[in-house]
C-alpha positions as CSV (number, residue, x, y, z in Angstrom):
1,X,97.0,97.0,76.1
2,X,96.6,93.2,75.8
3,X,93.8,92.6,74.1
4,X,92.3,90.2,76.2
5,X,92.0,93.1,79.3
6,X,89.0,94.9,80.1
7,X,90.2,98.0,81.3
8,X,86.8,99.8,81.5
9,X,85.2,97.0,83.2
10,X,88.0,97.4,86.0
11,X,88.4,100.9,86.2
12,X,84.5,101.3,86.6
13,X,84.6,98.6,89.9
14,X,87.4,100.5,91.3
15,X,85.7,103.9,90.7
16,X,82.4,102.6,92.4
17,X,84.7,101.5,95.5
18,X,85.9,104.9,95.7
19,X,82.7,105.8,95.9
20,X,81.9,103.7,98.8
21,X,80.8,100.7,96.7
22,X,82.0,97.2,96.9
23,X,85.7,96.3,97.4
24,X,87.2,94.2,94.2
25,X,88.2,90.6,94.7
26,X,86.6,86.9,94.1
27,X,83.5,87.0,91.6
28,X,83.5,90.9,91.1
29,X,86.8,90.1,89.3
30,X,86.6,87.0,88.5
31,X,88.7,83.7,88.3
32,X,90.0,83.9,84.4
33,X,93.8,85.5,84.5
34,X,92.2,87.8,81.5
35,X,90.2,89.9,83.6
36,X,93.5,90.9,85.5
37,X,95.7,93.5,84.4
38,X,98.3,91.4,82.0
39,X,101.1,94.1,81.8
40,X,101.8,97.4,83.0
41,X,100.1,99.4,80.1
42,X,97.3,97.4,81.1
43,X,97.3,98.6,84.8
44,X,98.1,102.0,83.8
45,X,95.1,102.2,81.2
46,X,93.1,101.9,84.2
47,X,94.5,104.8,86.2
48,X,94.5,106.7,83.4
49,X,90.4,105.4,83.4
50,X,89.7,105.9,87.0
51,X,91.4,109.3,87.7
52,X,89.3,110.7,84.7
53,X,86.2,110.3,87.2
54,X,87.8,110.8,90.8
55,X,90.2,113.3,89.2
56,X,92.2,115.9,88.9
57,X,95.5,114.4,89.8
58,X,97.1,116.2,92.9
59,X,100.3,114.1,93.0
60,X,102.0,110.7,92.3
61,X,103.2,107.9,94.3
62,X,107.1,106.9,93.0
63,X,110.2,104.9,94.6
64,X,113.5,103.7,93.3
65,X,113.7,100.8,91.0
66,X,116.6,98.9,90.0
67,X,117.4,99.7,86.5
68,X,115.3,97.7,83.4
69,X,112.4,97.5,86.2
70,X,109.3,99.8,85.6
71,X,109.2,102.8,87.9
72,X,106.4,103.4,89.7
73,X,103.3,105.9,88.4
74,X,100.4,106.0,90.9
75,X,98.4,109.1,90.8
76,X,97.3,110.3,94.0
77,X,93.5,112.5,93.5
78,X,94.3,116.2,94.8
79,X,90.7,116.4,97.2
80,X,92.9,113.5,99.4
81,X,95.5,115.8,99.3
82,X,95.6,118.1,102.9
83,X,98.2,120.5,104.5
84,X,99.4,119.9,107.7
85,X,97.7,119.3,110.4
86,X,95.2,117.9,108.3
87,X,92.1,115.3,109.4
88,X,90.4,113.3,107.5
89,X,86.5,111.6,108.4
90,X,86.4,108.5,109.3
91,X,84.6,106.9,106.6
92,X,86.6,108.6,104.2
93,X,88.9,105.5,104.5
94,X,88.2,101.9,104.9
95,X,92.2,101.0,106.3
96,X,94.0,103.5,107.1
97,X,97.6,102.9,106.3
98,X,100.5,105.5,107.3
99,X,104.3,106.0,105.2
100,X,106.6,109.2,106.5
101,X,108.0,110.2,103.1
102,X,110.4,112.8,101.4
103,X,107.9,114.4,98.8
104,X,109.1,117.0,95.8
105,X,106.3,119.8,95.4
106,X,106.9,120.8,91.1
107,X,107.6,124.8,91.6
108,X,108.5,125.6,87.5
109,X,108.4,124.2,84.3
110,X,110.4,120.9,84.7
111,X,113.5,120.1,82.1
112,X,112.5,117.7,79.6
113,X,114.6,114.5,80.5
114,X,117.2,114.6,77.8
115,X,118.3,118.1,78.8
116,X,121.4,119.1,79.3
117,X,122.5,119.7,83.0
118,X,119.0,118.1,83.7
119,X,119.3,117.0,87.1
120,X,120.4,120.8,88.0
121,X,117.5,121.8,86.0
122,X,115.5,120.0,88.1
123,X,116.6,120.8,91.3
124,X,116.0,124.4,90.9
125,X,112.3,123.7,90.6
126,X,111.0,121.7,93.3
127,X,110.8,122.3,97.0
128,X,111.5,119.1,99.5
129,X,108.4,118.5,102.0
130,X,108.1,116.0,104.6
131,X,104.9,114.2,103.6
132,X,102.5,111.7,105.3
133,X,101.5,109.4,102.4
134,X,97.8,107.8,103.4
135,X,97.5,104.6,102.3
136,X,94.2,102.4,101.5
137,X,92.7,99.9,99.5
138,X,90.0,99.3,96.9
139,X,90.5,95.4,97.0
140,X,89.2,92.6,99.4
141,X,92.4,91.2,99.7
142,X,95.2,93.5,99.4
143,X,98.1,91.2,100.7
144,X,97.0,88.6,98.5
145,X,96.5,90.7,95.1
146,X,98.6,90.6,92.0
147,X,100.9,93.3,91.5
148,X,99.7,94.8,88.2
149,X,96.2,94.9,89.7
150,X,97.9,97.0,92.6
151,X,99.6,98.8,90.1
152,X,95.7,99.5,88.7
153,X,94.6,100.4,92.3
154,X,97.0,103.6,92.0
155,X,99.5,101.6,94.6
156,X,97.1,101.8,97.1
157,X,97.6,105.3,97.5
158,X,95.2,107.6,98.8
159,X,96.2,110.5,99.9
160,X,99.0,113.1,101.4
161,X,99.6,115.4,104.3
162,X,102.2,118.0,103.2
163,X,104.2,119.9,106.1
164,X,105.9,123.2,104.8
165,X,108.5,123.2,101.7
166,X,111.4,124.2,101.7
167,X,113.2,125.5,98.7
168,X,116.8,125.1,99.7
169,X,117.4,121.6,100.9
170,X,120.8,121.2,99.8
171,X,122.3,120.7,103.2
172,X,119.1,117.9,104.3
173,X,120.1,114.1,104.0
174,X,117.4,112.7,101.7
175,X,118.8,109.4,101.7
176,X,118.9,107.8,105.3
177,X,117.5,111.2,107.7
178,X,116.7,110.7,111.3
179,X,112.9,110.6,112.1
180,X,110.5,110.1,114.7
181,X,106.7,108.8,113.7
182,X,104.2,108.1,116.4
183,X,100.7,107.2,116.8
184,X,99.1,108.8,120.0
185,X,102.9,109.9,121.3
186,X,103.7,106.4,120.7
187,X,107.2,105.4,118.1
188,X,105.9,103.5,115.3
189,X,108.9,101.3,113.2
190,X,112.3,102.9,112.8
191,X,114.1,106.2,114.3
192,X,116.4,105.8,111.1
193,X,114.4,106.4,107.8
194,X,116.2,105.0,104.4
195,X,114.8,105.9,101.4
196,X,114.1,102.8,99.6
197,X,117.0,102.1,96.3
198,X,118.9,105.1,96.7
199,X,117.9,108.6,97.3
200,X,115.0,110.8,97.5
201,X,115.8,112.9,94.2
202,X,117.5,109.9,92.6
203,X,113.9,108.4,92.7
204,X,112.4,111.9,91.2
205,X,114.6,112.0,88.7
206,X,113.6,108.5,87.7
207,X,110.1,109.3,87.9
208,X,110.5,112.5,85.7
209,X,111.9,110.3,82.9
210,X,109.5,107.8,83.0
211,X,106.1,110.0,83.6
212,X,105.6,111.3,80.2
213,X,101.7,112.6,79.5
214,X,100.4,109.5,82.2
215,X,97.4,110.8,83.9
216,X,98.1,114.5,82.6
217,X,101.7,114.7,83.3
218,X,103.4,116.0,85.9
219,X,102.4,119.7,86.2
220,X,103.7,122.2,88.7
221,X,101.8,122.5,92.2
222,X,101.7,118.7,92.3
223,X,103.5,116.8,94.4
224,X,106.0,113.1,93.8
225,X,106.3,111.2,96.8
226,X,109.6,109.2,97.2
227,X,109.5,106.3,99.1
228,X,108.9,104.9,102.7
229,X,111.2,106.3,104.9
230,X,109.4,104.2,107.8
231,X,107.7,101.5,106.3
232,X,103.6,100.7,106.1
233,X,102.0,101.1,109.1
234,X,98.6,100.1,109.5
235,X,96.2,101.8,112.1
236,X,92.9,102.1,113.7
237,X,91.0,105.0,113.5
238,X,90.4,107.7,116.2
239,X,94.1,108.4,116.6
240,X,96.8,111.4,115.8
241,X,99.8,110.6,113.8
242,X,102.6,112.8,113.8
243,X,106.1,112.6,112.1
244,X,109.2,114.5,112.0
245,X,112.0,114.2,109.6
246,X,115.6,115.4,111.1
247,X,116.5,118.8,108.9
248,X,113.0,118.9,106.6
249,X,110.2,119.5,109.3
250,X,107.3,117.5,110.9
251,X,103.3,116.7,109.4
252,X,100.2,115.7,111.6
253,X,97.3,114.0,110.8
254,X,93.9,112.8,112.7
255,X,91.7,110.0,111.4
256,X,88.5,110.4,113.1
257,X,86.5,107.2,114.2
């Protein structure tokens, strides 16, 4: 961590804006570049900070990277966490933000990375599940914020809404799959989902290698989203969401008003 980075000082705004307090931007930051996250050990010093008071860790938010890039650890808390049809209140959220997503659920002891065979290792313990990844924000001005600091925000992530798993999904595309995601019966985006880089797994394995003891590790039960298959969608509130991906199942969520 550099040492010119308050960690604490950030972690304890964004916990008290989980709690309902203030978002973080402008003076509750502040204007010098050294109360930003400089790196990413700086950013993840803060998850690791944050999820020790909103905690445990239900699950983590991960896409493809192109390679020498850092891959994505955001940890998602497991009370956001819902099975489908789920709802959640509506001041639960302050924006409510919507991704269909290919998730992993961990089922067994994972391989250690430098296995042999690992990618077959790791296939034989985690179930594919269609996921709704709920997005949200802890800063004033998301769009405008640095990346490291929504790197520190757990990549805006929220929550999930986890459809079935299924334990054989050999035969499902989890690169480019077919899908349908509306609000109020109404398409949202794309009818042809692409995960983002690559493929789903491609972007677990990735993640696996790369996760080490971050926020507890990855343990089995959790759950490692992949990627937008659908892009961000941002909605009001008082509607019902629904999405489908061809071969892996559909997820439904409510935000209330």
């Amino acid at each position: 961590m550099s040492e010119t980075f308050d960690a604490q000082k950030l972690a304890t705004g964004l916990v008290a804006a989980h709690r309902g307090g203030a978002l973080l931007g402008g003076a509750a930051i502040g204007p010098e570049p050294q109360k930003l996250p400089q790196k990413f050990t700086d950013a993840f010093a803060v998850q690791r900070l944050v999820m020790a008071e909103i905690g445990p860790v239900g699950g983590y938010k991960t896409s493809n990277v192109t390679a020498g890039e850092q891959v994505i650890l955001a940890p998602i808390p497991a009370a956001n966490i819902r099975p489908s049809p789920a709802r959640y209140k509506g001041d639960e959220m302050r924006r409510v933000g919507i991704e269909l997503e290919i998730a992993f659920r961990i089922d067994g002891p994972l391989p250690a990375p430098n296995a042999p065979n690992f990618e077959d290792a790791l296939r034989a313990v985690v179930s594919a599940v269609p996921v709704i990844e709920m997005v949200d924000t802890r800063l004033s001005d998301l769009e405008g914020a640095p990346a490291l600091l929504k790197m520190a925000d757990n990549q805006s992530g929220f929550g999930l809404v986890v459809g079935e798993a299924i334990r054989d999904w050999s035969a499902i595309d989890i690169a480019a799959p077919e899908i349908t995601f509306t609000v109020d019966g109404r398409q949202v985006g794309t009818t042809a989902g692409q995960v983002p880089g690559g493929t789903a797994f491609e972007a677990l394995v990735g993640f696996v290698g790369a996760i080490g003891h971050h926020c507890g590790g990855l343990q089995i039960g959790q759950y490692v989203t992949t990627g937008s298959l659908s892009g961000l969608h941002w909605i009001e509130k008082g509607v019902e969401v629904r999405g489908t991906i061809v071969g892996l199942g559909s997820v439904s969520v409510a935000v209330e008003a």
